[in-house]
Every structure is written in C-alpha cells, then in structure tokens.
C-alpha positions as CSV (number, residue, x, y, z in Angstrom):
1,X,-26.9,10.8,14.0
2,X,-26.0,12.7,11.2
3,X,-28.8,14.9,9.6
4,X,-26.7,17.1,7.0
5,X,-28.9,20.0,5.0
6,X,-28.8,20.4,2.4
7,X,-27.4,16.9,0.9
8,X,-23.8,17.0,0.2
9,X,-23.1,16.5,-3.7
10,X,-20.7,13.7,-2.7
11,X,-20.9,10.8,0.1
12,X,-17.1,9.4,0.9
13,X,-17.9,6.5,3.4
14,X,-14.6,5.8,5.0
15,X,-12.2,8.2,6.5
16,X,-9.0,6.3,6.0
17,X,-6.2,7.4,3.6
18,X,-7.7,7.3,0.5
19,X,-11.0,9.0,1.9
20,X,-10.0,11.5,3.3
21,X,-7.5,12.5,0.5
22,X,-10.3,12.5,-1.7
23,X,-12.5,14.7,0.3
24,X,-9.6,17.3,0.5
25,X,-9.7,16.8,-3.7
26,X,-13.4,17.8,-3.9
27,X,-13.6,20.1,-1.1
28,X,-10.7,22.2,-2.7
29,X,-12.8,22.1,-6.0
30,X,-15.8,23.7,-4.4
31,X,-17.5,20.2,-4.2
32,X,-19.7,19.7,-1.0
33,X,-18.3,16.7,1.2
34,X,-20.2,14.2,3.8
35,X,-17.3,11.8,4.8
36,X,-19.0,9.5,7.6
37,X,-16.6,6.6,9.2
38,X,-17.6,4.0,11.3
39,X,-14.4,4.2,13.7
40,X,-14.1,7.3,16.1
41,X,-12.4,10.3,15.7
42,X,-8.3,9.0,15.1
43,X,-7.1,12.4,16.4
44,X,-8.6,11.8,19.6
45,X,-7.2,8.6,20.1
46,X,-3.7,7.2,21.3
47,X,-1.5,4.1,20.9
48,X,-1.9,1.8,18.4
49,X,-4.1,-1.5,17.6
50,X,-0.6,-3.6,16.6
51,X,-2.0,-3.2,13.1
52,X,-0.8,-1.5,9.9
53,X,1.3,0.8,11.5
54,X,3.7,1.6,9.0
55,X,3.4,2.4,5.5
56,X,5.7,3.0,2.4
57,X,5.0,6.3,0.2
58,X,6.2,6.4,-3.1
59,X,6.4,8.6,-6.1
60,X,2.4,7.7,-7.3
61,X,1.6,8.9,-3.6
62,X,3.9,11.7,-3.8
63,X,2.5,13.3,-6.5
64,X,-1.5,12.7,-5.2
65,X,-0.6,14.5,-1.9
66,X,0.9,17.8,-4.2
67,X,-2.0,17.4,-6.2
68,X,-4.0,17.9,-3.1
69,X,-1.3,20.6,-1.7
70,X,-1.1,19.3,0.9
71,X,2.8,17.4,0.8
72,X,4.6,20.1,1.9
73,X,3.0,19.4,5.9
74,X,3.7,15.6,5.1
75,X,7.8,15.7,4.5
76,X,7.8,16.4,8.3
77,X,6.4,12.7,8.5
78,X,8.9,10.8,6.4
79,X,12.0,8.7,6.3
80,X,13.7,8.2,3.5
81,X,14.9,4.7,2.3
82,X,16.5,4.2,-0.9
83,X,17.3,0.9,-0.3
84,X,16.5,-2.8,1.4
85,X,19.3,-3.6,3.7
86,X,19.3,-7.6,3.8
87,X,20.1,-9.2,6.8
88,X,21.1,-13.0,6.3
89,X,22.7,-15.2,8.2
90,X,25.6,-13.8,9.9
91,X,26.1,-10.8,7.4
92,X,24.2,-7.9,5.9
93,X,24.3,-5.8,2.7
94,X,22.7,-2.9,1.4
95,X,20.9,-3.2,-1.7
96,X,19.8,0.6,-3.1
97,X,16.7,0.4,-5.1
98,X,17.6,2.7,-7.9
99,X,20.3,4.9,-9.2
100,X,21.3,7.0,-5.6
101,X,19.6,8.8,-3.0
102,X,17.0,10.3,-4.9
103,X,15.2,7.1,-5.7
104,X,14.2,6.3,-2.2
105,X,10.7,5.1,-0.9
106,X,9.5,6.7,2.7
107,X,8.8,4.9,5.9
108,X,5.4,7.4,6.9
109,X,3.5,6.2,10.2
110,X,-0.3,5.9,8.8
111,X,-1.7,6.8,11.8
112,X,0.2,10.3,12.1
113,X,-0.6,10.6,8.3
114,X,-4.4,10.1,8.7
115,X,-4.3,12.2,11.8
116,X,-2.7,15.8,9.3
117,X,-4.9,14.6,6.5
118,X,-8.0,15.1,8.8
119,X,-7.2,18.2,10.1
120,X,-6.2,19.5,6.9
121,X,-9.6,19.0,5.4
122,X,-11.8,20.0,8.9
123,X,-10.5,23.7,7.9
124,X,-11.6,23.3,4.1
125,X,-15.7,24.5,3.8
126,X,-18.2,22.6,2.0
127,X,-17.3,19.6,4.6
128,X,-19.4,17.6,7.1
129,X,-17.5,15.0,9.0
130,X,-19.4,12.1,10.8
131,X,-16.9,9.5,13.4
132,X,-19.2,7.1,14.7
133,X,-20.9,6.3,11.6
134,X,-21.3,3.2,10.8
135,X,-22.5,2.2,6.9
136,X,-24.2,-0.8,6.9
137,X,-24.6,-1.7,2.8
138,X,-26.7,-0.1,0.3
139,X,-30.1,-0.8,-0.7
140,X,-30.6,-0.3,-4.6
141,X,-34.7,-0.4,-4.2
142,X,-35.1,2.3,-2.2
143,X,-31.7,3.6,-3.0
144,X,-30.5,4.6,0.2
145,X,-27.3,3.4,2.8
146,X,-28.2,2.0,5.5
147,X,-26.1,4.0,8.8
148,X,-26.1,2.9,12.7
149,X,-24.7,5.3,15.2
150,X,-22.0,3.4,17.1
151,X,-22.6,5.5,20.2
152,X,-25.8,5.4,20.4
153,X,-27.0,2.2,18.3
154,X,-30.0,4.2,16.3
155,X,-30.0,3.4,12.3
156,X,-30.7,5.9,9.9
157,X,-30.1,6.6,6.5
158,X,-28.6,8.4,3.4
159,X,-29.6,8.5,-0.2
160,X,-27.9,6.7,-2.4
161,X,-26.6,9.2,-4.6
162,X,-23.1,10.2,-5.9
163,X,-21.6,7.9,-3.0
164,X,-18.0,6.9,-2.9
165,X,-17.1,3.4,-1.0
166,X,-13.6,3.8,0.6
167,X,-14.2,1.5,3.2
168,X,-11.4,-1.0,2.9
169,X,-10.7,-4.4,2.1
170,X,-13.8,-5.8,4.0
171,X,-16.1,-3.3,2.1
172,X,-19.8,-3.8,3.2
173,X,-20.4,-1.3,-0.1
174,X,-19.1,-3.7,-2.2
175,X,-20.9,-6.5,-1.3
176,X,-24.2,-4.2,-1.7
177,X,-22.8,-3.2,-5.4
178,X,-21.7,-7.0,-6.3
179,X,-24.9,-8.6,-5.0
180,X,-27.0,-5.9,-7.1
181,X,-25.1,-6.2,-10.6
182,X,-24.9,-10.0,-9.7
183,X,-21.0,-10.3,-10.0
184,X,-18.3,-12.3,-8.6
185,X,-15.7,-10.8,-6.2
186,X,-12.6,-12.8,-5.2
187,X,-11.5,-12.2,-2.4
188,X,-7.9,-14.5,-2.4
189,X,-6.3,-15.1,1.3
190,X,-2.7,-16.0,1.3
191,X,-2.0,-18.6,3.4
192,X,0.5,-16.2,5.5
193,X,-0.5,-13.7,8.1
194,X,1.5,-11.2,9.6
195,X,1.9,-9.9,13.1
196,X,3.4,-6.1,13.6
197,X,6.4,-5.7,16.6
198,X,8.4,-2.7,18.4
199,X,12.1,-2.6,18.5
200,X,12.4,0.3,20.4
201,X,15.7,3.2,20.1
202,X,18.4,2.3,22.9
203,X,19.2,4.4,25.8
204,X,20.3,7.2,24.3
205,X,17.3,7.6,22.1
206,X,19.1,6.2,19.0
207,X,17.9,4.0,16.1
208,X,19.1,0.3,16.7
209,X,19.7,0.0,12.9
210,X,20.9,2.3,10.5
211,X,17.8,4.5,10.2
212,X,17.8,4.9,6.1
213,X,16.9,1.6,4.9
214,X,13.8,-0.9,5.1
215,X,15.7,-4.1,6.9
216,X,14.7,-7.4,5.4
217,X,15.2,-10.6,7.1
218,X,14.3,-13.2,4.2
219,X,14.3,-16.7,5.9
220,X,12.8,-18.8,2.4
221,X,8.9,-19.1,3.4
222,X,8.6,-16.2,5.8
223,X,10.1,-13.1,6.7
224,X,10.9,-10.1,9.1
225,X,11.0,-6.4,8.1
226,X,11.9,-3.5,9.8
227,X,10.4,0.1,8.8
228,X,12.5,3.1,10.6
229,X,9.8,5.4,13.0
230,X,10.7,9.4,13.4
231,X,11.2,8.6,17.5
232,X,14.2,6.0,16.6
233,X,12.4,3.1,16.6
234,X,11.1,0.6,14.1
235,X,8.1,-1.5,13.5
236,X,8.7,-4.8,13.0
237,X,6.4,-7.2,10.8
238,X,6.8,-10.9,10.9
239,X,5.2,-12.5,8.1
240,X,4.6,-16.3,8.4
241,X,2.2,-19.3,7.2
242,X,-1.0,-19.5,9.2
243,X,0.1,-23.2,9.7
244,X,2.6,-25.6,9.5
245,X,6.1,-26.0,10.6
246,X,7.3,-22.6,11.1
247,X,3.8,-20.7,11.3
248,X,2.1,-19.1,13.5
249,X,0.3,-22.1,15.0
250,X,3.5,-23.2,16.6
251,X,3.6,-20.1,18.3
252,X,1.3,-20.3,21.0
253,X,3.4,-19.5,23.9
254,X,6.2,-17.9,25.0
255,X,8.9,-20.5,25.0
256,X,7.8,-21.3,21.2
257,X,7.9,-17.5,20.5
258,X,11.6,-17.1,22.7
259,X,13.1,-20.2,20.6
260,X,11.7,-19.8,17.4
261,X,13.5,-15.6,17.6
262,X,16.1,-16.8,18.9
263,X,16.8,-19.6,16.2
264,X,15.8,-17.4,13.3
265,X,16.4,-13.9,14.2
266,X,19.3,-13.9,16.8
267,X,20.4,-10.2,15.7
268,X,16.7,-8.7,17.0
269,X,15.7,-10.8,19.5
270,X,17.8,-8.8,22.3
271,X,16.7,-5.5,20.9
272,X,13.2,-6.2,21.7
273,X,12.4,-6.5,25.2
274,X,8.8,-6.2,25.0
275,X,8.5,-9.4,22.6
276,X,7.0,-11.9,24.6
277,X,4.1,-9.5,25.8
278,X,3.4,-7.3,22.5
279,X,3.4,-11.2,20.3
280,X,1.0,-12.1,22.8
281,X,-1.3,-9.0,22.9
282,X,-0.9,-8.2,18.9
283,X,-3.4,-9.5,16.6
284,X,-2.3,-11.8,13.3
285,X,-3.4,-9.7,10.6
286,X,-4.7,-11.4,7.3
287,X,-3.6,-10.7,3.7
288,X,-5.3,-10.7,0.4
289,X,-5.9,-9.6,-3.2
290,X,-9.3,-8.0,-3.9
291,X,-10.9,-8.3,-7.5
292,X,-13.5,-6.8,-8.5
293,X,-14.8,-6.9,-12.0
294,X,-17.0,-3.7,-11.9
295,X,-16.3,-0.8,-9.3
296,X,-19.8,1.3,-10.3
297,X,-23.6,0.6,-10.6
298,X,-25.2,4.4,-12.4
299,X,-22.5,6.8,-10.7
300,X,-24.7,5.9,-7.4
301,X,-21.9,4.5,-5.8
302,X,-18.7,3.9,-7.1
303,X,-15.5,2.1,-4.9
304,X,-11.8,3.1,-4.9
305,X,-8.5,1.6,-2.8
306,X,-8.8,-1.4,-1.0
307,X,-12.9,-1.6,-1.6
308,X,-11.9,-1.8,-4.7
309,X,-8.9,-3.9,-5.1
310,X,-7.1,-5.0,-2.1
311,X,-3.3,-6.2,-2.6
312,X,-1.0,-7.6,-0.6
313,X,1.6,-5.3,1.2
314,X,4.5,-6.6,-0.6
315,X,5.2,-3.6,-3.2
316,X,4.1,-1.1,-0.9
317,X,1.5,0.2,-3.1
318,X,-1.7,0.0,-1.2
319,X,-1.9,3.4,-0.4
320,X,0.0,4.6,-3.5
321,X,-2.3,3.3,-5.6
322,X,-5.5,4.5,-3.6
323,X,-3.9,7.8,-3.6
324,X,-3.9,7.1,-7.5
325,X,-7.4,6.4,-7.3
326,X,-8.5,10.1,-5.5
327,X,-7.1,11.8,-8.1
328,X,-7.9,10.1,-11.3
329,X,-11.7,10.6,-10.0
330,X,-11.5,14.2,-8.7
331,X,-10.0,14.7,-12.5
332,X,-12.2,12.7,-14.1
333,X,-15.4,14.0,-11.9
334,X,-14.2,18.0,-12.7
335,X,-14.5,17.0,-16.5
336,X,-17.5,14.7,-17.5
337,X,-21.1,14.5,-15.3
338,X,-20.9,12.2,-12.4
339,X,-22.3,9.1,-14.1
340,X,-20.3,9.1,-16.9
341,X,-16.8,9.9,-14.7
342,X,-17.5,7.0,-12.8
343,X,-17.5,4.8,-15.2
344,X,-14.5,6.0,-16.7
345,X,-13.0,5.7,-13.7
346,X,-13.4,2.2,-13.6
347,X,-12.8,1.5,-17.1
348,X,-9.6,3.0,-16.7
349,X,-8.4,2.1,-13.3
350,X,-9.3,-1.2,-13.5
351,X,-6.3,-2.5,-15.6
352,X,-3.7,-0.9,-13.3
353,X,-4.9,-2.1,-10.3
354,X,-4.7,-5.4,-11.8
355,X,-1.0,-5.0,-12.8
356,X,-0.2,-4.1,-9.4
357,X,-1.8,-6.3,-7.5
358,X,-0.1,-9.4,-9.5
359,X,3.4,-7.5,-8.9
360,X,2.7,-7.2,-5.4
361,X,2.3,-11.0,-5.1
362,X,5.2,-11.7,-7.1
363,X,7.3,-9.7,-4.8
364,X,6.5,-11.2,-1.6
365,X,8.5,-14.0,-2.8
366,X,11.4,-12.0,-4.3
367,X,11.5,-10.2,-0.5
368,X,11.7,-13.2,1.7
369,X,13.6,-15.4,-0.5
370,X,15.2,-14.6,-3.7
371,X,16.8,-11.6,-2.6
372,X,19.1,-14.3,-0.8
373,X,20.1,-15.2,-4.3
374,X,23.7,-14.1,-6.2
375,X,21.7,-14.6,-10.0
376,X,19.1,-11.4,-7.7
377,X,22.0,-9.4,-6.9
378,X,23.3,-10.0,-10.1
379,X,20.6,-9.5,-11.8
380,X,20.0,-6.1,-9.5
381,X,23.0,-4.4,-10.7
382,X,22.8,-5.2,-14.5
383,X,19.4,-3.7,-14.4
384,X,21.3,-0.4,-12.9
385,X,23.8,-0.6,-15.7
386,X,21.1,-1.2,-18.1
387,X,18.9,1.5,-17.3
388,X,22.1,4.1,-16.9
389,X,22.7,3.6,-20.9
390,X,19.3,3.3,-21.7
391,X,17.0,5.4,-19.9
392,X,14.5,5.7,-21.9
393,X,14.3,1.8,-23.0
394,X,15.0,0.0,-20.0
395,X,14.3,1.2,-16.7
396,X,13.6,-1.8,-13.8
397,X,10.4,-2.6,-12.7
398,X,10.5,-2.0,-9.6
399,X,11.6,1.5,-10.4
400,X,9.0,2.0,-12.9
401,X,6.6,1.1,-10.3
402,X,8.1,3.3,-7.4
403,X,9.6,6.0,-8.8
404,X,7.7,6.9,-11.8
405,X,4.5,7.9,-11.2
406,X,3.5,8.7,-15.2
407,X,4.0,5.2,-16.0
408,X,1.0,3.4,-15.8
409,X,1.1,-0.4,-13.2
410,X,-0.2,-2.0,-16.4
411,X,2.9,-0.9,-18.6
412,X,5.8,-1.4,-15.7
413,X,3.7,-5.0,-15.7
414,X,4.2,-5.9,-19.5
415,X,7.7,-3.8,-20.0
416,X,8.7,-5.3,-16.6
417,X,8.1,-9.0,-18.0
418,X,10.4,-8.3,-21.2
419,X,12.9,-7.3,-18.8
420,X,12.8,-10.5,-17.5
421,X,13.6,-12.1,-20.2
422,X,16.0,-9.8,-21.2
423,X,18.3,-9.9,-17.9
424,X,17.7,-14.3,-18.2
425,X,19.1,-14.0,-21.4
426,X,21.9,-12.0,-20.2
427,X,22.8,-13.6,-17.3
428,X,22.2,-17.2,-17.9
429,X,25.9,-18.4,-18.1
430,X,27.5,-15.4,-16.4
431,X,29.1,-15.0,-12.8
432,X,29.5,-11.5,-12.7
433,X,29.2,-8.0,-14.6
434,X,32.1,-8.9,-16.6
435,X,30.7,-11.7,-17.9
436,X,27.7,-9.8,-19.6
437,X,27.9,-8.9,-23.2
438,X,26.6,-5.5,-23.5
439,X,26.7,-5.1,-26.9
440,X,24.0,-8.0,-27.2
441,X,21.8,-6.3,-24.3
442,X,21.8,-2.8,-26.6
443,X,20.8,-5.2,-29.3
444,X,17.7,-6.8,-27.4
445,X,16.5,-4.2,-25.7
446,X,16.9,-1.5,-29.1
447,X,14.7,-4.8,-30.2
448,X,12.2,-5.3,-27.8
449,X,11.6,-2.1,-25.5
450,X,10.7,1.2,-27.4
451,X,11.6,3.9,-25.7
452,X,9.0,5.2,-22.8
453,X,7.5,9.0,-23.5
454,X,8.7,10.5,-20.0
C-alpha cells in the first residue's frame, strides 16, 4: 500500500500511454506526481496478452512526445508507413497516404513505448509510482478514491483532490464522475471484434511483406491488417462480426479457422504457422465509442484518453488523440488554477474528440471495403492533385487528421465533409483524371474552403 507524504499535487490513476506521458508533462514542470496503476510493473514483464499490440503514431502524437522531450528516444521504436498497401484478390497495390515519403504514419509496439515512457519519468523527481494499485471509483461524500492492493488485497485510500482518470475505456472513475453529476455515458459496441495474430520474419530474419506499409486485406464486412514489427515481423489483426456468417462464432475450431484463412486469405495463411494455436489462445477483443458529456466535477477529478472518449481503432488516433489530451491540460493547468483548467479542458477538448471519434467510425468502412473501389482510388488521387494546387484550401482529410497536428479533429471533420462533396461533384461522370475539369474544382473549392492559417 501506498502511503505518499506529503500528498502529491496531482493523482494520474493509470499508467498507460496517456498517463504516463502526462506525468512526464507535470513532473518536468516541477508538479509533484502520484501515478498508481492497477496492472504490475510492464517493464518487468514479458510476452504479450494477444492484445493491442501495435499502435499507429501520427503527427498529433509526434508533436506531444517533443513537447515532453522525450521523441528523440522514441524514433528508435518506429516504422514508417506512408501508405496502405491493399491486398485484393489475386493482386496488390500501394496506395501512399499523402504527397511522398514524408507523410507517413509509424507502426510503434505500445508495449516497448509504455516500457521507455516509464523509465523516462522514474528518473524525473517530484514522482511516486504505485504498480499494484488498484482504483476502485471515487466517493464524492467523503471525497476520497477508494484503492486495493492487488498483492496483498488490503483497501486504502486517497483524497479526492486534483485527480486525473486515465484509466481506459472501462474507466471505474468515470462511472464515479457520471453517477455523481447524474449524466449519461454511451458506451456504443460495434457489433465486430477483433482478434490480434503473428506472422513471423522467414528464415533469414526477413519481413514477409514489404516492411514500409500497413497491409490491408478489405474482404466487404471484415478485414485483415498487417502492422510491420522492428524484429521483421508483423501483427496481424482480423476484424470480424461477433456473429453471423463470416464471424467469429463460426470459428470455433480449427478446421473452421484453417478453411475460413484459407478461403479468404490464401496469401497469409502459409506465412503463419502458429495460426491454429495463437487463434485459439488469443482473446476477441471488443470495440467501441466512449461519449461522455462532461469529463470534470470541481477540478476534483477530471478524465482524458479513452476514460474520456473511447474510439474505435480505425483512424489510428486513440493514442494521438490522448497524447493531445496530456498536453492541452499540462498547458492549460501551467496557465489558470486547477479548477478552472479543468474545465477548460473539457470545454475545449470535448468537440474534437467528438470529430474524431465519428471519423474513426467512418473509416472502418472505407478500410475493409471501399478502398476496393475505382470511384476510392479515383477519388484518392484527385484529392493529391487538388491539394498540390491548393494547399492551403484543400488538403484531404485524412491528411488533415494525420499529418497536421495544428488543425483541430473538429475542423478536418467539417472541411473534410465539403471535400466530399467537392470530389462527388468532380467525379460523378468521370473515369479517370482526364476526365475532371479542374478549372471547375478551382472554382468550388476558391468558393467553398477558405484557406487554412498553417
């Protein structure tokens, strides 16, 4: 049990990503930390759950990690991918995300991440880590959280002061806050789940695919990615319904597993030897949106990340957005008393986390099934065109939302659906690029998109 004297000036319950990037925030602002986390020490642990192994850095989470300076020991981590390399039936093309090399997203294990996070801030002072710490929920009466010991089952507690909830999707903090200010949270389930595979290197140590790309497998109603690992592998996600005809239920032995790979995904199913036993032994994750209508109660406790507002991995924002969060409240917290940054926080963060987490909906079906599509590719490269001779006016969403951190979700969101129309208008009765008329696209985006102040 934890016993910290004096009291921290800030609680972070959680010691995931977005926690322990925030601690790092305050601890390098002379702000006293007590981070506690229910799990046990990560750095002491090995292999993996089959869970959330992979994740997708971006520009947003870019520029949080330099903010906390601590990017420069991250690179190490990365692999760049500035593009989706679709697999279909029988062929394969690259599709780059933006305008070269430059724009690329980065395949970063979250585990080895976590890991250099955590020893980054155990040499900062000011800091009190606590692994085996369970929060239980938050009592607004007495105004205390409510801890057990995971080792050694004895509950204690922790005032409820200046406490910050990064304890995921499943947030036991939130609950507290929601059932206290008496709001609604919905918690929306998509009726997919996903389950997280190893295609190892071959023989000689080498990457089975080309190594700079996320692979994509769109099959209509589910997919398969593939996110490239610093040892040559990659970690494979099926995503699926939780029922129906191709879903998981089907799936419930070997054979079904065998023949539905082999019928759907002849390309991998050879590379994988250990299918049979890791489908078996991995755990179907669960997917959903978070909403939240109010993320503070008094600057006693206020959320960020997935307590706040869960999304759905399918812009790979989750932590990019999170990372987001740490900083616009170690800003916001340096400049205005606690109470009061709180607040703003939430005022201000609300409306972007709102914009993402639509977008990230919207592109699970662009992933496994549009991007199948000529009118996408299409589509794709008059967006490239368009943004060339525009750059200030019209710059795709998805770049807006990966590559430019200083534009807000919520604009990318609105400028992003005027684009839409745009590149309908464009493209409605043409084949190809020659069959656009340009001067007509200066004229409706000069009309309809002002130009963006980056």
């Amino acid at each position: 049990m934890l016993e910290p004297t004096p009291i921290p000036a800030v609680t972070l319950v959680g010691a995931g990503l977005a926690g322990t990037l925030l601690a790092i925030l305050f601890a390098r602002r002379q702000v006293p930390v007590l981070l506690v986390e229910r799990r046990a020490d990560p750095r002491l642990e090995s292999g993996d759950s089959g869970r959330s192994i992979n994740l997708a850095l971006a520009a947003r989470g870019i520029a949080a990690l330099k903010t906390a300076g601590v990017f420069a020991r991250v690179v190490p981590l990365l692999i760049p991918m500035p593009g989706r390399q679709v697999h279909t039936r029988g062929a394969s093309t690259f599709v780059p995300y933006g305008q070269g090399e430059h724009e690329a997203i980065y395949s970063v294990s979250r585990q080895a991440l976590n890991r250099l996070l955590l020893d980054e801030l155990a040499q900062l002072p000011g800091v009190v880590i606590g692994f085996n710490q369970e929060c239980l929920g938050a009592d607004f009466g007495p105004q205390v959280l409510r801890m057990r010991d995971a080792v050694s089952g004895q509950t204690w507690r922790l005032p409820l002061d200046r406490v910050v909830a990064a304890d995921g999707a499943g947030s036991p903090l939130r609950h507290s806050l929601a059932a206290h200010l008496g709001i609604e949270v919905t918690e929306d389930l998509l009726a997919h789940g996903y389950k997280e595979l190893t295609l190892p290197p071959d023989a000689r140590g080498q990457p089975q695919f080309a190594p700079h790309a996320l692979h994509i497998w769109p099959r209509g109603e589910f997919m398969l990615i593939a996110l490239p690992n610093t040892d040559g592998s990659f970690t494979l996600t099926l995503f699926l319904p939780l029922k129906g005809p191709n879903s998981f239920a089907k799936l419930g032995n070997e054979a079904a597993v065998m023949e539905f790979f082999e019928r759907h995904f002849p390309d991998v199913i050879e590379l994988v030897p250990e299918l049979p036993r890791e489908f078996a032994s991995h755990p179907v994750g669960r997917m959903g949106t978070v909403r939240c209508p109010q993320w503070t109660a008094a600057g006693r406790l206020v959320l960020i990340g997935d307590a706040a507002h869960a999304i759905v991995p399918f812009h790979g924002q989750g932590m990019n957005c999170a990372f987001e969060d740490c900083v616009a409240l170690a800003d916001l917290a340096s400049a205005h008393p606690w109470a009061e940054a709180c607040g703003r926080f939430s005022v201000a963060r609300k409306p972007d986390a709102d914009a993402i987490a639509t977008m990230a909906v919207e592109n699970y079906l662009e992933m496994r099934d549009t991007v199948r599509e000529p009118r996408f590719h299409l589509q794709k490269a008059l967006s490239l065109e368009l943004e060339r001779r525009f750059p200030r006016r019209f710059v795709p969403r998805y770049s807006m939302v990966m590559f430019h951190h200083e534009i807000p979700y919520r604009v990318a969101y609105e400028r992003g659906a005027i684009q839409a129309e745009i590149l309908g208008e464009l493209t409605r009765d043409a084949s190809g690029m020659d069959d656009v008329d340009l001067a007509r696209a200066e004229t409706l985006i000069v009309a309809r998109l002002p130009e963006l102040a980056f």
